[in-house]
C-alpha positions as CSV (number, residue, x, y, z in Angstrom):
1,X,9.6,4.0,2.3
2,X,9.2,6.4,5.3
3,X,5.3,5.7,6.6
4,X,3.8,9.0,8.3
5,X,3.0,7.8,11.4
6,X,-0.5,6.9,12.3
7,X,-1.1,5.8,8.7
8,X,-2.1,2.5,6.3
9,X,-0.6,2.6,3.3
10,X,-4.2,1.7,1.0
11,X,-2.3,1.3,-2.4
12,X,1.3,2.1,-3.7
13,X,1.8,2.0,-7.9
14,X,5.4,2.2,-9.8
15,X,4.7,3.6,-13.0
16,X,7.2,3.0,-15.8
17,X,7.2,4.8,-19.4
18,X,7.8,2.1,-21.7
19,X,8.3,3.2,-25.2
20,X,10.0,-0.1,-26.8
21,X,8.7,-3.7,-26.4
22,X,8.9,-7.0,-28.4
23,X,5.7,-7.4,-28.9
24,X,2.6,-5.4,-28.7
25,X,1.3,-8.8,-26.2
26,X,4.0,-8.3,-23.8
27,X,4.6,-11.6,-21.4
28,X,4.6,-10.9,-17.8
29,X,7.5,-8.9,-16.3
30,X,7.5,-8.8,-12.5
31,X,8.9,-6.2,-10.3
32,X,10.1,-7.8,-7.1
33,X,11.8,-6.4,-3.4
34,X,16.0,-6.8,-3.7
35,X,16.7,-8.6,-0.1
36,X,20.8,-8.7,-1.6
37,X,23.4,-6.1,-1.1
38,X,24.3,-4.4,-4.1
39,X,26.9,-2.0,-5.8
40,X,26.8,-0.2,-9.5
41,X,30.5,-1.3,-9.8
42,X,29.6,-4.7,-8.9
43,X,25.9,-5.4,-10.8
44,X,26.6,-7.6,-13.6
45,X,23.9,-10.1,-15.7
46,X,25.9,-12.8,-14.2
47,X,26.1,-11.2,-10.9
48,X,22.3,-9.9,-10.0
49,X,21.5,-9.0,-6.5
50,X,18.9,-11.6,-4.3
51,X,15.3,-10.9,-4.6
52,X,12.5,-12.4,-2.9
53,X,8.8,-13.2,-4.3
54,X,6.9,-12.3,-1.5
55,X,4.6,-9.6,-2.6
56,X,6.3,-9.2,-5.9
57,X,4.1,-6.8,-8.7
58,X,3.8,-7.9,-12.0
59,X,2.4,-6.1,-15.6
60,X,2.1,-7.4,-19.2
61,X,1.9,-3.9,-20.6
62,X,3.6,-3.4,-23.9
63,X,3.9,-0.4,-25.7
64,X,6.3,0.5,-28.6
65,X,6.2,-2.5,-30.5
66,X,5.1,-2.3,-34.7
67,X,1.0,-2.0,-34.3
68,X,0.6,-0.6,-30.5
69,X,1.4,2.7,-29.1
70,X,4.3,4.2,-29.3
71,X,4.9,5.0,-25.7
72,X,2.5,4.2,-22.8
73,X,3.1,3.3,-18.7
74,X,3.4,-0.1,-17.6
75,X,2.3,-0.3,-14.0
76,X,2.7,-2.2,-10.6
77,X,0.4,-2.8,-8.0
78,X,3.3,-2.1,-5.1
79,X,1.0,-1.8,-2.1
80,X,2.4,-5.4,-0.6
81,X,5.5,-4.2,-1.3
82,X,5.4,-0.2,0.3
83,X,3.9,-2.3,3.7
84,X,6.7,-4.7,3.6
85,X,9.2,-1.6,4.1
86,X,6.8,0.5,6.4
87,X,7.2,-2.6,8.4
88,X,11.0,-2.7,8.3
89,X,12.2,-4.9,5.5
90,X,15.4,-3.7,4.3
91,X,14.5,-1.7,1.2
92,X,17.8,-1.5,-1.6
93,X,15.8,-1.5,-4.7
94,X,13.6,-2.9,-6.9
95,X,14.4,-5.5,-9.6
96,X,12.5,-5.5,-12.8
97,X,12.7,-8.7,-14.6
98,X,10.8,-10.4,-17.3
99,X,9.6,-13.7,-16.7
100,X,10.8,-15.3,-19.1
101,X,14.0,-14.2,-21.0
102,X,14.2,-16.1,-23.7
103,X,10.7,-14.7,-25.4
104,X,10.6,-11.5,-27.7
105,X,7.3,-10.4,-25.9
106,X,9.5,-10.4,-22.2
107,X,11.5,-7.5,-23.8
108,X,11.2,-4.0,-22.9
109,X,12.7,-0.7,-22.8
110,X,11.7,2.5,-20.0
111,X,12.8,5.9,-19.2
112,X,15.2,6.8,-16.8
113,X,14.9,9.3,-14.6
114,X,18.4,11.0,-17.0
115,X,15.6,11.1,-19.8
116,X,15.0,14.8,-20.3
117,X,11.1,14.3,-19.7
118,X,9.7,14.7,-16.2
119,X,6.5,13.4,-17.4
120,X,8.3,10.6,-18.1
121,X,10.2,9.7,-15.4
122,X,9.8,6.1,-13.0
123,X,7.0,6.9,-10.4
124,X,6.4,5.7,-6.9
125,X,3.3,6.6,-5.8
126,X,1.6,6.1,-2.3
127,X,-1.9,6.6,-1.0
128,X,-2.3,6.4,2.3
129,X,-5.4,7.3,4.8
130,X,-4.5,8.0,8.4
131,X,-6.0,6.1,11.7
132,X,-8.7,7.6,13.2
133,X,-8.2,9.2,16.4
134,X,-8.6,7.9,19.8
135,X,-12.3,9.6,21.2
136,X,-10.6,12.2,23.2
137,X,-13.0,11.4,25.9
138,X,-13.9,8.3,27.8
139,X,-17.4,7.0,26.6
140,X,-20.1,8.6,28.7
141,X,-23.5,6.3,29.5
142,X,-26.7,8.3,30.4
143,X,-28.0,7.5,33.4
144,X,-24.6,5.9,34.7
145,X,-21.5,6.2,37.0
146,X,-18.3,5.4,36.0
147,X,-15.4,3.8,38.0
148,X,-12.3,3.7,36.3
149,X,-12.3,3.0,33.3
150,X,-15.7,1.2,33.6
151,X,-19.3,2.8,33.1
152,X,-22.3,1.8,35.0
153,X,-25.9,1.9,34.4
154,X,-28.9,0.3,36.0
155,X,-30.9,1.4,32.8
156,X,-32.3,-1.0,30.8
157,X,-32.1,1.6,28.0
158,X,-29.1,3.5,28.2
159,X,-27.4,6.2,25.9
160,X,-23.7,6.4,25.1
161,X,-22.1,8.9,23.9
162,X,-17.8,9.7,22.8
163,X,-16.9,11.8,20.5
164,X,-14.5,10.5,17.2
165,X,-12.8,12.0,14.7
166,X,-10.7,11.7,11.4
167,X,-7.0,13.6,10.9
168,X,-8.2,13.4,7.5
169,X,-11.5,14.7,7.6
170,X,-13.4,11.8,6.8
171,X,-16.4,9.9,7.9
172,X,-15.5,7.9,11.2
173,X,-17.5,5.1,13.3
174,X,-17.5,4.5,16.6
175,X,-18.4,0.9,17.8
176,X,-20.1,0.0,21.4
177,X,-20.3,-3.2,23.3
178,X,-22.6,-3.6,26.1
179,X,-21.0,-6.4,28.5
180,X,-22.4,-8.1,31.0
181,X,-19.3,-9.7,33.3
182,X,-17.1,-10.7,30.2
183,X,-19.8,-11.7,28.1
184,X,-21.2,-9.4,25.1
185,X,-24.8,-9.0,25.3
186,X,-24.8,-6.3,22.2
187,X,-22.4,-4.3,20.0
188,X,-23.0,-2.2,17.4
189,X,-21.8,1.1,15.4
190,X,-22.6,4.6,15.2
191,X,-21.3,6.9,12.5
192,X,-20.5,11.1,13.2
């Protein structure tokens, strides 16, 4: 997962088309980061690839079973998961397992993306909000000097002013502390 820079990822879903299941109360089946190397050739039920559980997604959606739908999307909250890679873990897959393997309800079937459908194909997707911007000016404090990047006042009621924006065109704060030596003797935020 390739992060546009000077973004937060603020959620991340994988969306699978499940149209058979065991039972219409599926048991949990967990999607979870491979940390393993892996080849097709190689992958065998005996011989899976290591995964780890750290910000592993799980779903209990069941659809295709006698008395549910017929075909519905089971979905996973990937957002750990999307960070994780943003912030360098080695990213070779995905493994989608059922909890437990030994109960009808664990059991399901998805689409491929060889199915024919693209409405149906496995989905990644990624929401993401970018940082706001630096103010492109130094804050300015009415009555004041400046030295540095330090403002002055002898104002007991000063203004200060910078000016912030959004890349994304949303609403954006900017917070103020007034400091006296190292200690903060007020703070608070101002919206545009």
């Amino acid at each position: 997962v390739t992060q546009p820079a000077g973004t937060v990822f603020t959620s991340a879903q994988m969306k699978l088309s499940n149209f058979e299941a065991g039972s219409c109360a599926g048991s949990s089946v967990t999607a979870s980061r491979i940390t393993g190397g892996w080849t097709i050739p190689s992958l065998t039920w005996a011989a899976q690839p290591a995964v780890t559980s750290t910000n592993a997604a799980t779903s209990s959606d069941a659809f295709g079973a006698t008395g549910c739908s017929t075909e519905g999307v089971m979905s996973f909250d990937m957002t750990g998961m999307a960070n994780d890679w943003a912030s360098g873990a080695w990213n070779v897959g995905v493994q989608v397992k059922a909890d437990n393997e030994t109960v009808a309800s664990g059991f399901r079937k998805v689409r491929s993306l060889e199915n024919g459908d693209l409405s149906k194909v496995p989905q990644f997707v990624l929401n993401y909000n970018s940082t706001p911007s630096t103010p492109a000016a130094a804050v300015q404090v009415t009555p004041g000097t400046t030295n540095g990047a330090t403002a002055y006042s002898s104002s007991n009621m000063p203004t200060f002013t910078t000016s912030v924006s959004d890349p994304d065109g949303g609403n954006v704060t900017a917070q103020f502390q007034l400091l006296q030596g190292a200690t903060i003797i007020d703070d608070w935020t101002s919206g545009s």
